[in-house]
Residue frames as a rotation matrix with the C-alpha (Angstrom) as fourth column:
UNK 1
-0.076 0.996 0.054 -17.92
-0.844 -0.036 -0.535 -52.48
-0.530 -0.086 0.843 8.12
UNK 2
0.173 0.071 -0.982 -17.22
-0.745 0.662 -0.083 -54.75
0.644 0.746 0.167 5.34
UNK 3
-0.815 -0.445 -0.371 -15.76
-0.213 0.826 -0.522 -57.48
0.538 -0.346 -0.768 8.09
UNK 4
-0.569 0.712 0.411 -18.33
-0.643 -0.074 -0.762 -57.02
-0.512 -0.698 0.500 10.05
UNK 5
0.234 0.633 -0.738 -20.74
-0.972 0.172 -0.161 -58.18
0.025 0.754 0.656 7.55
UNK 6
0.063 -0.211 -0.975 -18.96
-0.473 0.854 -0.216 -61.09
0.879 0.475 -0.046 6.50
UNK 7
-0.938 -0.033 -0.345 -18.26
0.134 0.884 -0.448 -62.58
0.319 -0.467 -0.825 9.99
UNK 8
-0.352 0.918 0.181 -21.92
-0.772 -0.176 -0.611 -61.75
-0.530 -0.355 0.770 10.77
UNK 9
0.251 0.428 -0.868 -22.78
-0.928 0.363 -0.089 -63.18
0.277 0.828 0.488 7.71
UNK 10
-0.353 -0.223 -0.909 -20.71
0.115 0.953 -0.279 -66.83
0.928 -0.203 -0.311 8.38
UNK 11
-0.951 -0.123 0.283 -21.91
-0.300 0.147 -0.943 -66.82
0.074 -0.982 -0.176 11.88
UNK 12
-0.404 0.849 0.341 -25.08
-0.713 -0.058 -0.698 -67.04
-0.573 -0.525 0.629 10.89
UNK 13
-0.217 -0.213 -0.953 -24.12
-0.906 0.407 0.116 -69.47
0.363 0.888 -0.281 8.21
UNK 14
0.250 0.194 0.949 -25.23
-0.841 0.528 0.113 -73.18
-0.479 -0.827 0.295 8.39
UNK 15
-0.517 -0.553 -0.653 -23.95
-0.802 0.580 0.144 -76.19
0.299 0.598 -0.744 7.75
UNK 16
0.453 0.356 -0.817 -25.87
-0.586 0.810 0.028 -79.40
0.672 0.466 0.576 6.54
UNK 17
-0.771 -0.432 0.468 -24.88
-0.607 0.721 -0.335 -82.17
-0.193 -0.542 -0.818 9.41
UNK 18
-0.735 0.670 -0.101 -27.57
0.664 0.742 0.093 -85.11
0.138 0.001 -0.991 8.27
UNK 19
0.015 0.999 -0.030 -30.97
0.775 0.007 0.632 -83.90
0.632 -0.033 -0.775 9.49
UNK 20
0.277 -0.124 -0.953 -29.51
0.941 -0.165 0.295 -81.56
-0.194 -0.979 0.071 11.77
UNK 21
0.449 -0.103 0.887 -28.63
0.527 -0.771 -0.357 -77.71
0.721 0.628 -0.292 11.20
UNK 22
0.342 -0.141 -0.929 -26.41
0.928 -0.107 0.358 -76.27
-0.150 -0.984 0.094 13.49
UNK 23
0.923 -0.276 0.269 -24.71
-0.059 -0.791 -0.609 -72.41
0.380 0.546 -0.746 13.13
UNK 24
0.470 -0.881 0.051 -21.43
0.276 0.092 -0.957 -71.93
0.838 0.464 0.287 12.73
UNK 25
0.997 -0.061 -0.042 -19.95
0.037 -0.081 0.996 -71.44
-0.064 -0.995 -0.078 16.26
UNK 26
0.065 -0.938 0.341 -16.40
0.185 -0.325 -0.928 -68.91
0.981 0.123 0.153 16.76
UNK 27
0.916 0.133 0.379 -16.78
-0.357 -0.162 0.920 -69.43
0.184 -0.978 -0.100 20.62
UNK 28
-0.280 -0.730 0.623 -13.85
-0.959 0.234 -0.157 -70.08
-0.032 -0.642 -0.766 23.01
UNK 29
0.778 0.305 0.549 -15.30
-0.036 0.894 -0.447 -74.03
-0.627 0.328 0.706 22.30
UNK 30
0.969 0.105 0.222 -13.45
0.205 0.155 -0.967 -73.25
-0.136 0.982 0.128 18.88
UNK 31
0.026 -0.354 0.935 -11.59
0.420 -0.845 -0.331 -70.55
0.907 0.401 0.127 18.62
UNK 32
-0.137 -0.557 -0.819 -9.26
0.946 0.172 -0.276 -69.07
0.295 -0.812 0.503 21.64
UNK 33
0.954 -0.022 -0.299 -10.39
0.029 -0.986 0.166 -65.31
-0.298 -0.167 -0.940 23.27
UNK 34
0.503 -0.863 -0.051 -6.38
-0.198 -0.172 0.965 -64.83
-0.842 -0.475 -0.257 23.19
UNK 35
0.762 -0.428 0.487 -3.68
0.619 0.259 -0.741 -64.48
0.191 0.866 0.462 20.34
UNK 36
0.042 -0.898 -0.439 -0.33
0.957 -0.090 0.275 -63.89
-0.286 -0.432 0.855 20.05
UNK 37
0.650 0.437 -0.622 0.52
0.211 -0.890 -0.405 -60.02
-0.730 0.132 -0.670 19.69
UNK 38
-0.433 -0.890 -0.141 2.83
0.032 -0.172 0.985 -60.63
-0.901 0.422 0.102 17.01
UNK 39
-0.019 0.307 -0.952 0.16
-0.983 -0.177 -0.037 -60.60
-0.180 0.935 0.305 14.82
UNK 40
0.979 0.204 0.010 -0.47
-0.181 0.888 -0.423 -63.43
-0.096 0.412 0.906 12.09
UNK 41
0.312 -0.906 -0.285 3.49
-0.658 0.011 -0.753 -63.50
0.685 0.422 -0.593 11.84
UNK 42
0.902 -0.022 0.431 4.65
-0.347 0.558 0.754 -66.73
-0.258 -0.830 0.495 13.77
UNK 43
0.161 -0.914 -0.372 8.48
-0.815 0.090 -0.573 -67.32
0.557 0.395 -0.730 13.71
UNK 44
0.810 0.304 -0.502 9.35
-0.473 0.845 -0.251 -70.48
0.347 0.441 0.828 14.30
UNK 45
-0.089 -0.994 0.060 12.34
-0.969 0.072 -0.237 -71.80
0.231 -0.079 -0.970 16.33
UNK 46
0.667 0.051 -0.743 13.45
-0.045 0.999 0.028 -75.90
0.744 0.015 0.668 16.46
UNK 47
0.497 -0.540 0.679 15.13
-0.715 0.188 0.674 -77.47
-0.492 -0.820 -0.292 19.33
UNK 48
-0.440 -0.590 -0.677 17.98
-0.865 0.480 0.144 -79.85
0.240 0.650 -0.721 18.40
UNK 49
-0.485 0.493 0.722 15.28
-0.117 0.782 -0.612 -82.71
-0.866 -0.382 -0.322 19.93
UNK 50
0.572 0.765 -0.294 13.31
-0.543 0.085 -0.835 -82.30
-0.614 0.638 0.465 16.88
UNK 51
0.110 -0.578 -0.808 16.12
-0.989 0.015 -0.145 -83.38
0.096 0.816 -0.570 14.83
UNK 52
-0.742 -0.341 0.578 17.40
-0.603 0.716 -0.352 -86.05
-0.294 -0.609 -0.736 17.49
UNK 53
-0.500 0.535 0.681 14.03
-0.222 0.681 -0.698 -87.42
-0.837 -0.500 -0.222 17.06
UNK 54
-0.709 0.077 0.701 13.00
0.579 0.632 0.515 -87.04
-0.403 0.771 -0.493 13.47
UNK 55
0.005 0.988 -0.154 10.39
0.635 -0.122 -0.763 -84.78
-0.773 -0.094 -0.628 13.66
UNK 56
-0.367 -0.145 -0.919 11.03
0.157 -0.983 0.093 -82.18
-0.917 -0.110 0.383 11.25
UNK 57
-0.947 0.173 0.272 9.28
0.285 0.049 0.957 -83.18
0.152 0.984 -0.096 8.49
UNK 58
0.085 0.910 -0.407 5.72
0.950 -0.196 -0.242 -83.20
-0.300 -0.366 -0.881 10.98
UNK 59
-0.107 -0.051 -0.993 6.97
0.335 -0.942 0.013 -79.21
-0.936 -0.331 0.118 11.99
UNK 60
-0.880 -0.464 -0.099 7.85
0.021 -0.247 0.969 -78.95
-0.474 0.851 0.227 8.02
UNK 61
-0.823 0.547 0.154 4.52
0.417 0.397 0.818 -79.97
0.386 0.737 -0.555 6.98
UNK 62
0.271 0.531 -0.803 2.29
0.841 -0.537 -0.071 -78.18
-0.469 -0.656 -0.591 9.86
UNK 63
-0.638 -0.382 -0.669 4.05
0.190 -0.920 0.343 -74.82
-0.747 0.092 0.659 8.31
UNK 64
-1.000 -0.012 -0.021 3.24
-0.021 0.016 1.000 -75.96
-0.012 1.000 -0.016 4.79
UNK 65
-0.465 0.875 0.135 -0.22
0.783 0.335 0.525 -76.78
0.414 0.349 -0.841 5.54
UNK 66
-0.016 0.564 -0.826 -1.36
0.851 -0.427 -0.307 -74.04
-0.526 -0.707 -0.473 7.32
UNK 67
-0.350 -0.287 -0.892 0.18
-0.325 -0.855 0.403 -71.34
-0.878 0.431 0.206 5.20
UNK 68
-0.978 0.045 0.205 -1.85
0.209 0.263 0.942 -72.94
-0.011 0.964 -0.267 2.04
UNK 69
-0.250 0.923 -0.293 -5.11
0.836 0.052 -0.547 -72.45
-0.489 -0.381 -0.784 3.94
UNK 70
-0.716 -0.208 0.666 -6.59
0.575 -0.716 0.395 -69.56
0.395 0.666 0.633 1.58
UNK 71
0.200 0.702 0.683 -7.64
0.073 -0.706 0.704 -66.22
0.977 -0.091 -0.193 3.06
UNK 72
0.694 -0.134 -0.707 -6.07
0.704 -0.077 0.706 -66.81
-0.149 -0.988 0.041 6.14
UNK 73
0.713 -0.408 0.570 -3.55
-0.026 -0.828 -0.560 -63.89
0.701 0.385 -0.601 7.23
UNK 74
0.799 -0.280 0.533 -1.13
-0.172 0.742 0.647 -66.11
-0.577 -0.609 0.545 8.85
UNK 75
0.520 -0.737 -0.430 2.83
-0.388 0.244 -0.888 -66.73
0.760 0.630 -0.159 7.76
UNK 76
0.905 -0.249 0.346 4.50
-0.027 0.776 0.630 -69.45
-0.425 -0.580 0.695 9.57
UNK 77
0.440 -0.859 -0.262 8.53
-0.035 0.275 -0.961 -69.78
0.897 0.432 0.091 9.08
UNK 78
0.776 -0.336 -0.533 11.09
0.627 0.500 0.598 -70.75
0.065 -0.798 0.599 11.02
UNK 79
0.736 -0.512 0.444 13.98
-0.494 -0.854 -0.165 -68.58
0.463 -0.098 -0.881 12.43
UNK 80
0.072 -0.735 -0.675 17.24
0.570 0.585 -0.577 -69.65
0.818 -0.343 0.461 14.15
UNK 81
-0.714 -0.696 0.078 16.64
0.167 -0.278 -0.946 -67.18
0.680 -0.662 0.314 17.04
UNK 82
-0.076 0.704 -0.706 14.72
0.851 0.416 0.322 -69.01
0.520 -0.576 -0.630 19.59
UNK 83
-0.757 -0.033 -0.653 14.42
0.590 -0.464 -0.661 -65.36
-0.281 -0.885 0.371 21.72
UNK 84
-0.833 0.289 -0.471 12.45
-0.455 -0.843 0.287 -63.62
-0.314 0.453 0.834 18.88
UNK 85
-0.896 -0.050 -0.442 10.41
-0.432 0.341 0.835 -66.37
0.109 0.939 -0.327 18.21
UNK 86
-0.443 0.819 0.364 6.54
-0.888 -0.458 -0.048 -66.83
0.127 -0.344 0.930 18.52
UNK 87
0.600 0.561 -0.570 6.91
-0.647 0.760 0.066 -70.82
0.470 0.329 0.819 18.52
UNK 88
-0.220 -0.975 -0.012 9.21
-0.936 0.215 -0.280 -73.28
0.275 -0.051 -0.960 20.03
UNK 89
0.672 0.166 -0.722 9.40
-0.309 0.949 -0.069 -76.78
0.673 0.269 0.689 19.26
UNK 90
-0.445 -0.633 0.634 10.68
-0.825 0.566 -0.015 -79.55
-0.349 -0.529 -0.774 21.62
UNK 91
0.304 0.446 -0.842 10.34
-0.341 0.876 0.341 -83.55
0.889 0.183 0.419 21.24
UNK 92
-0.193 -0.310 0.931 10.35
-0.974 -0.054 -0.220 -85.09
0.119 -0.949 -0.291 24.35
UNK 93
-0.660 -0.219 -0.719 10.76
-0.310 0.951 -0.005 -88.55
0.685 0.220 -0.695 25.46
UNK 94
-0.448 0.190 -0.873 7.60
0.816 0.485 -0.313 -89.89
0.364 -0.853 -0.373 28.16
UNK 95
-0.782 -0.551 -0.292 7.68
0.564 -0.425 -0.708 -86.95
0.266 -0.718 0.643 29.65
UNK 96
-0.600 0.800 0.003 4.17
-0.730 -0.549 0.407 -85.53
0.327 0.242 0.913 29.10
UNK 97
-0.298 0.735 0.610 1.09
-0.873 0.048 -0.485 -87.16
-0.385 -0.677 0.627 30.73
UNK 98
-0.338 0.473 0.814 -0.62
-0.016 0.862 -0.507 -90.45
-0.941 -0.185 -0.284 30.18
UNK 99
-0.019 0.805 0.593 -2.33
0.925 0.239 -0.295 -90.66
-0.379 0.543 -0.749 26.75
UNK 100
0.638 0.071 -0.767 -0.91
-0.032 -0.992 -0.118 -87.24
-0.769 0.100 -0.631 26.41
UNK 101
0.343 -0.474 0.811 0.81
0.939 0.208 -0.276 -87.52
-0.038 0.856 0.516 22.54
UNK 102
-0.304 -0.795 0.524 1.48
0.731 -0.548 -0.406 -83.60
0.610 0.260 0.748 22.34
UNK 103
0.432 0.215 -0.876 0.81
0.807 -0.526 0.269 -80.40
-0.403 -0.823 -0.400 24.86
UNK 104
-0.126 -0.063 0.990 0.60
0.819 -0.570 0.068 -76.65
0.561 0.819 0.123 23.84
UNK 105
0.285 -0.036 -0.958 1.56
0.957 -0.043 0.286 -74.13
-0.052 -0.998 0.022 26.51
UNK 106
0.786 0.045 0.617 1.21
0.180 -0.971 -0.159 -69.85
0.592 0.236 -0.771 26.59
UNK 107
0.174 -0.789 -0.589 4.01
0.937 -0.052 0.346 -67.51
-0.303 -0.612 0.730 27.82
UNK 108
0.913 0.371 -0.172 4.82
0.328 -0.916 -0.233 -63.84
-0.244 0.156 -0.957 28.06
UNK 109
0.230 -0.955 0.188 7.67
0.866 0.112 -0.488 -62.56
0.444 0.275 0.852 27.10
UNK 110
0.453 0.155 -0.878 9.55
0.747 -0.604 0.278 -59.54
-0.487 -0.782 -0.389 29.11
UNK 111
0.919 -0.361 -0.161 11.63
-0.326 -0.461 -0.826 -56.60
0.224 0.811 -0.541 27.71
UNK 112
-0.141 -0.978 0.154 14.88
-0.921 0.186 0.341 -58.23
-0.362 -0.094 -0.927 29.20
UNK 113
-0.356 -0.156 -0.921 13.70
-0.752 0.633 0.183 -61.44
0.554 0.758 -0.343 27.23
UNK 114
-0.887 0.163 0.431 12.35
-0.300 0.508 -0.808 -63.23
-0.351 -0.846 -0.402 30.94
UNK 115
-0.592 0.773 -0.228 9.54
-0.041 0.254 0.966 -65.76
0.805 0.582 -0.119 30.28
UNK 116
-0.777 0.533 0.335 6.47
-0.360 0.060 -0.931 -66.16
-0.516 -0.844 0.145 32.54
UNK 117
-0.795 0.602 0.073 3.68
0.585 0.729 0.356 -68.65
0.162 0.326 -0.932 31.84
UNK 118
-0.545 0.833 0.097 -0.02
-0.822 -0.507 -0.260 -67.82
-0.168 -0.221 0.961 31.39
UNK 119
-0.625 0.293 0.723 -2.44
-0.461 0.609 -0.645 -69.87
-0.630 -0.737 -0.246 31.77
UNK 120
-0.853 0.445 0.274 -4.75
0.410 0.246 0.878 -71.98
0.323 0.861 -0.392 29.07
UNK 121
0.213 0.977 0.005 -8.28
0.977 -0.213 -0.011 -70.73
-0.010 0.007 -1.000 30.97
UNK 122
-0.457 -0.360 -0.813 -6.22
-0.017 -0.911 0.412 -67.07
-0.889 0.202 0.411 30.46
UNK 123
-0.902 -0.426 -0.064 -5.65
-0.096 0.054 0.994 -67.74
-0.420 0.903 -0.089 27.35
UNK 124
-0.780 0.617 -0.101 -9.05
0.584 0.662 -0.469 -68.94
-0.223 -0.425 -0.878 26.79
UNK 125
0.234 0.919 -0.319 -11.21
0.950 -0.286 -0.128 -66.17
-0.209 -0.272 -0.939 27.93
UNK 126
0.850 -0.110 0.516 -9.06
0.368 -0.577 -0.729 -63.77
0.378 0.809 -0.450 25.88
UNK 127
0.668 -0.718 -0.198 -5.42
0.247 -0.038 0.968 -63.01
-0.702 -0.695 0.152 27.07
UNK 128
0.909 -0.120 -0.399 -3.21
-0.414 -0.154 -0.897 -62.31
0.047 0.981 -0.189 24.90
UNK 129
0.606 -0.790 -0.090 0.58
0.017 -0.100 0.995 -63.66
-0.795 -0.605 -0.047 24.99
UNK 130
0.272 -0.641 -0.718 4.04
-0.921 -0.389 -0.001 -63.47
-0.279 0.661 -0.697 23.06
UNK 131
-0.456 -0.551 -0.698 5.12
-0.769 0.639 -0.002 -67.36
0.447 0.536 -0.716 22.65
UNK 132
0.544 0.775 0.322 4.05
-0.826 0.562 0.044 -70.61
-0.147 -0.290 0.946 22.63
UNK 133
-0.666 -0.592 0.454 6.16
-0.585 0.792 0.176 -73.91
-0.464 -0.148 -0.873 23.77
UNK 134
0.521 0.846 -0.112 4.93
-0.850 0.526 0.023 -76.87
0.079 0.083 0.993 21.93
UNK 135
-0.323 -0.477 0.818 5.92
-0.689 0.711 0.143 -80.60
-0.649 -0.517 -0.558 23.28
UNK 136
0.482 0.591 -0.647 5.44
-0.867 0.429 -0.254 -83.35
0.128 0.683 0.719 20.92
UNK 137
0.309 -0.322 0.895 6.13
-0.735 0.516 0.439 -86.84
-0.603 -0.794 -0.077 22.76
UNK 138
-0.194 -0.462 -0.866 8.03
-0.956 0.287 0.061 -89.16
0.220 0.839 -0.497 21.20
UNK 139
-0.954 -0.041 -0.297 7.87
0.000 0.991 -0.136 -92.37
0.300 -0.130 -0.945 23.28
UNK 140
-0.395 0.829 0.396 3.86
0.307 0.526 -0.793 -92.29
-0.866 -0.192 -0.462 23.84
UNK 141
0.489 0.007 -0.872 3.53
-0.770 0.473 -0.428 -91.97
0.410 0.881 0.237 19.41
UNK 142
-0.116 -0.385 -0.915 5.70
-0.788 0.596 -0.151 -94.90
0.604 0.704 -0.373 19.56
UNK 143
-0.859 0.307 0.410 4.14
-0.310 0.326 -0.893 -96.59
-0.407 -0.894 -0.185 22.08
UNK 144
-0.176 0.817 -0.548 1.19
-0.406 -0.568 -0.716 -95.96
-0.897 0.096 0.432 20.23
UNK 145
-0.244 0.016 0.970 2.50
0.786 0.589 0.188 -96.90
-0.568 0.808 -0.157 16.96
UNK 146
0.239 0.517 -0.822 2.25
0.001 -0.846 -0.532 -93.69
-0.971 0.126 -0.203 15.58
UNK 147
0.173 -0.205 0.963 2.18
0.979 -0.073 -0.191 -93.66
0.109 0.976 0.188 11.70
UNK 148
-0.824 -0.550 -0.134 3.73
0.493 -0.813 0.309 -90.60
-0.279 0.189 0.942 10.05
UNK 149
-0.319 0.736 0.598 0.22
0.256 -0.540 0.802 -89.40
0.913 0.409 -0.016 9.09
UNK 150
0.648 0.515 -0.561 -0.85
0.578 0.147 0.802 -89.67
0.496 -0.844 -0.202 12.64
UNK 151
-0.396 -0.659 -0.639 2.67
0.730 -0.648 0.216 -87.40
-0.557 -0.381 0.738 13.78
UNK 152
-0.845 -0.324 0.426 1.84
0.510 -0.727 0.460 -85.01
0.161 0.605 0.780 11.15
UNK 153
0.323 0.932 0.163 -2.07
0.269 -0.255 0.929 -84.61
0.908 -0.256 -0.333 12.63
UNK 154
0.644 -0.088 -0.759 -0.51
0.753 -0.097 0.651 -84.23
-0.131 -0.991 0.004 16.24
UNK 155
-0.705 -0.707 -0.059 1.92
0.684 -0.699 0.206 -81.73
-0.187 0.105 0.977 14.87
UNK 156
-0.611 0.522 0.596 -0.81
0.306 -0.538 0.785 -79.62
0.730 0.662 0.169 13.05
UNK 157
0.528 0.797 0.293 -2.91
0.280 -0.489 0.826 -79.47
0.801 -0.354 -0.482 15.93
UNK 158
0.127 -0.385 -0.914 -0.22
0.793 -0.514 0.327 -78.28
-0.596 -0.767 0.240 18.58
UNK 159
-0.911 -0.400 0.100 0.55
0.408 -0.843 0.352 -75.82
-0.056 0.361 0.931 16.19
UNK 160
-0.227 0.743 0.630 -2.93
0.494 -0.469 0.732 -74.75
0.839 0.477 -0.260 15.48
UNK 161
0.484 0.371 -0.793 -2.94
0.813 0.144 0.564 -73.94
0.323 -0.917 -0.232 19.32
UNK 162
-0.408 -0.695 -0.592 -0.48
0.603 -0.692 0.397 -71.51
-0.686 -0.195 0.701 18.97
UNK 163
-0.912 0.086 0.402 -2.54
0.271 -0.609 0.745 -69.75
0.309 0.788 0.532 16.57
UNK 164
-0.797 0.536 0.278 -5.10
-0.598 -0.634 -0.491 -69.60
-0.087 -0.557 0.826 18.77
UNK 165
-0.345 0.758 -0.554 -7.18
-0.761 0.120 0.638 -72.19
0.550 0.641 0.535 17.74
UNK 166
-0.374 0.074 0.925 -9.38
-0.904 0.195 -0.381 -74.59
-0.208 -0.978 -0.006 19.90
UNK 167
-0.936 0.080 0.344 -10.37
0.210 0.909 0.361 -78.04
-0.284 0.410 -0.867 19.47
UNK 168
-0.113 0.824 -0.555 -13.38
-0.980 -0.184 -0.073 -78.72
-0.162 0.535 0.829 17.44
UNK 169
-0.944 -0.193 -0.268 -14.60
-0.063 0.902 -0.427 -82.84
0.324 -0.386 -0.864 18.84
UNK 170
-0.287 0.815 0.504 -18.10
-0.787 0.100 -0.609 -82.68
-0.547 -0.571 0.612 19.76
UNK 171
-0.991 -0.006 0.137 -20.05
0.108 0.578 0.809 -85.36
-0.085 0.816 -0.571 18.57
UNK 172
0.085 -0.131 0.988 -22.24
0.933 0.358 -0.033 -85.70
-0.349 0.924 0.153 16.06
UNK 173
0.916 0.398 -0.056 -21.79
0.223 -0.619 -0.753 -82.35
-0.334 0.677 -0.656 15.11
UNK 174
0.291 -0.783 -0.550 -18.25
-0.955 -0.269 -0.122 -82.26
-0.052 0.561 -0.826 14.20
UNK 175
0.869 0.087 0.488 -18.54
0.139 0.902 -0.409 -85.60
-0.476 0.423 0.771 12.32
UNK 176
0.762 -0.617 0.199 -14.81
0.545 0.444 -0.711 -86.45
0.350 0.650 0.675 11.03
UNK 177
0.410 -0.822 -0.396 -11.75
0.906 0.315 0.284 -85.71
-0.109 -0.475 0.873 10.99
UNK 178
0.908 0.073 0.413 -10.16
0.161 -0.970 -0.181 -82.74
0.387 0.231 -0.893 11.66
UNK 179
-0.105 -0.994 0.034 -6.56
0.308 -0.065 -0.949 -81.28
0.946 -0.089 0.313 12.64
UNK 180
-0.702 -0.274 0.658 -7.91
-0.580 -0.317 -0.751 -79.87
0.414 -0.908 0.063 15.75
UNK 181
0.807 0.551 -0.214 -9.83
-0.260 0.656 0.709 -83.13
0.531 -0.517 0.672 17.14
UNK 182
-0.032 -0.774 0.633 -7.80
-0.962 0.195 0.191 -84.46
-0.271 -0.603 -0.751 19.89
UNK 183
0.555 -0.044 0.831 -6.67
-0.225 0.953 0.201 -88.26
-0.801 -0.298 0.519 19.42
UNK 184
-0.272 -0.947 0.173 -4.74
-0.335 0.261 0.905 -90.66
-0.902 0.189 -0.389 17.32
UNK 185
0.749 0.655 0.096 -6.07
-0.015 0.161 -0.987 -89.72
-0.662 0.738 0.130 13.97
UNK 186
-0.315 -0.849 0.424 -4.64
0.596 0.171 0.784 -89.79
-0.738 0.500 0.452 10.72
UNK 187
0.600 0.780 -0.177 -4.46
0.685 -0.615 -0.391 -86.74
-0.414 0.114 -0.903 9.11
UNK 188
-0.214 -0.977 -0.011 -1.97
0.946 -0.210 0.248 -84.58
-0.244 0.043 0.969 6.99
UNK 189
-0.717 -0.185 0.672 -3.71
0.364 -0.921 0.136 -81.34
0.594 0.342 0.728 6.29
UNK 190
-0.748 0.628 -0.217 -6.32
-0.088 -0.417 -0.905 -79.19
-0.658 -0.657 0.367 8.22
UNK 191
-0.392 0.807 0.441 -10.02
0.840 0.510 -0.187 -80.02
-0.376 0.297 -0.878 7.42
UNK 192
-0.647 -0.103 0.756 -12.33
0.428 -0.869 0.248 -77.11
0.631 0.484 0.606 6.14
UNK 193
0.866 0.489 0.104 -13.76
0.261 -0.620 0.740 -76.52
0.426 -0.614 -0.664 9.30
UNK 194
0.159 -0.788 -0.594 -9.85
0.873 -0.169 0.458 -76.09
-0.462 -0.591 0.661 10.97
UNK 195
-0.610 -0.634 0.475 -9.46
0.786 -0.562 0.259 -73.56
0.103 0.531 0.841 7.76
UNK 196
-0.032 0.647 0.762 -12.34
0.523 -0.639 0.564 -71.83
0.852 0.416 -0.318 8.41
UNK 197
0.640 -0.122 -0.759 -11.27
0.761 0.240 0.603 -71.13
0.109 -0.963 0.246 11.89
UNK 198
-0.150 -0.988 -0.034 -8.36
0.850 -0.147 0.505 -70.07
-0.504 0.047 0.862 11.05
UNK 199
-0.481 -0.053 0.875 -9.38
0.525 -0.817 0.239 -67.42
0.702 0.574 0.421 8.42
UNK 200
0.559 0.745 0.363 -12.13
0.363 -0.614 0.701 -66.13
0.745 -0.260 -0.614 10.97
UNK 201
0.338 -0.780 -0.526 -8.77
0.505 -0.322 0.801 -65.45
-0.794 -0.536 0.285 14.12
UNK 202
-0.163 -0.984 0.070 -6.78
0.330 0.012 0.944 -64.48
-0.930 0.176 0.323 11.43
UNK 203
0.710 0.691 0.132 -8.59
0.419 -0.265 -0.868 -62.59
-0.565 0.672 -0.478 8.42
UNK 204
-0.286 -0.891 0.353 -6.43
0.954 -0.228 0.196 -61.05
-0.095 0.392 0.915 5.70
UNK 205
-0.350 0.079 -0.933 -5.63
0.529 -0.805 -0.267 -57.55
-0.773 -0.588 0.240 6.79
């Protein structure tokens, strides 16, 4: 009863945007129907691309920031066994779309360990699944000119996808920056509308 309340309560919360008043809004817009069924527990496995390419300070800092978010009921770490593991990092070279910097993709897992994609409008409209592939391109950031704030905002928000979160980009009501706007922002921690996301998927039990 006592959740209840409260996410009643912040749903009907409002937030001050200039002259404007809008309510707080945990739609599939935001926030994904779907989450992994491992719970808030998200092991963590690196490909040896992340190294190859450098990245592991981005992945290092996406952990760190998320797991500081307070009230969320969420524990990011990494593991060394990429079958058990509710994340998996690649860097890829090109290999992702146009203008596409990083790409965040669902997947079931069987009991003999066989993957099988689901879909993002699954995923979406509430699916649940067991792992989540994230791709973080290497040659269209450096193409780009990515600064190391600007990797560490594209890291954070593939990862926030795997937690279920959804972008949050309208304008003018989501005025600034945030970890789950798409584009080439600079950005090294989630905003306090990304945390507030996050705590509402992911309450402490």
């Amino acid at each position: 009863m006592k959740k209840k309340r409260v996410a009643l309560l912040a749903t009907m919360s409002l937030l001050l945007l200039g002259a404007t008043m809008v309510s707080a809004d945990y739609s599939s817009n935001h926030v994904l129907g779907g989450k992994n069924r491992n719970g808030g527990v998200f092991k963590y496995w690196i490909d040896s691309s992340v190294t190859s390419y450098g990245y592991g300070a981005s992945i290092t800092n996406a952990k760190n920031s998320w797991n500081a978010v307070p009230n969320a009921g969420i524990l990011l770490y990494e593991t060394s066994n990429a079958d058990d593991s509710q994340i998996k990092y690649y860097v890829t070279d090109n290999e992702l779309g146009s203008g596409v910097f990083g790409a965040a993709d669902f997947w079931n897992r069987s009991s003999s360990g066989t993957l099988s994609a689901v879909s993002a409008a699954s995923v979406i409209s509430g699916t649940n699944f067991d792992m989540t592939r994230i791709r973080l391109d290497h040659g269209r950031m450096s193409s780009a000119s990515y600064t190391s704030a600007q990797r560490n905002h594209n890291t954070g928000h593939e990862t926030g996808h795997a937690m279920s979160l959804h972008h949050f980009e309208l304008s003018p009501a989501h005025s600034g920056n945030h970890w789950m706007k798409s584009g080439q922002i600079s950005l090294n921690s989630p905003s306090s509308q990304d945390a507030d996301h996050l705590v509402w998927k992911w309450p402490v039990p």
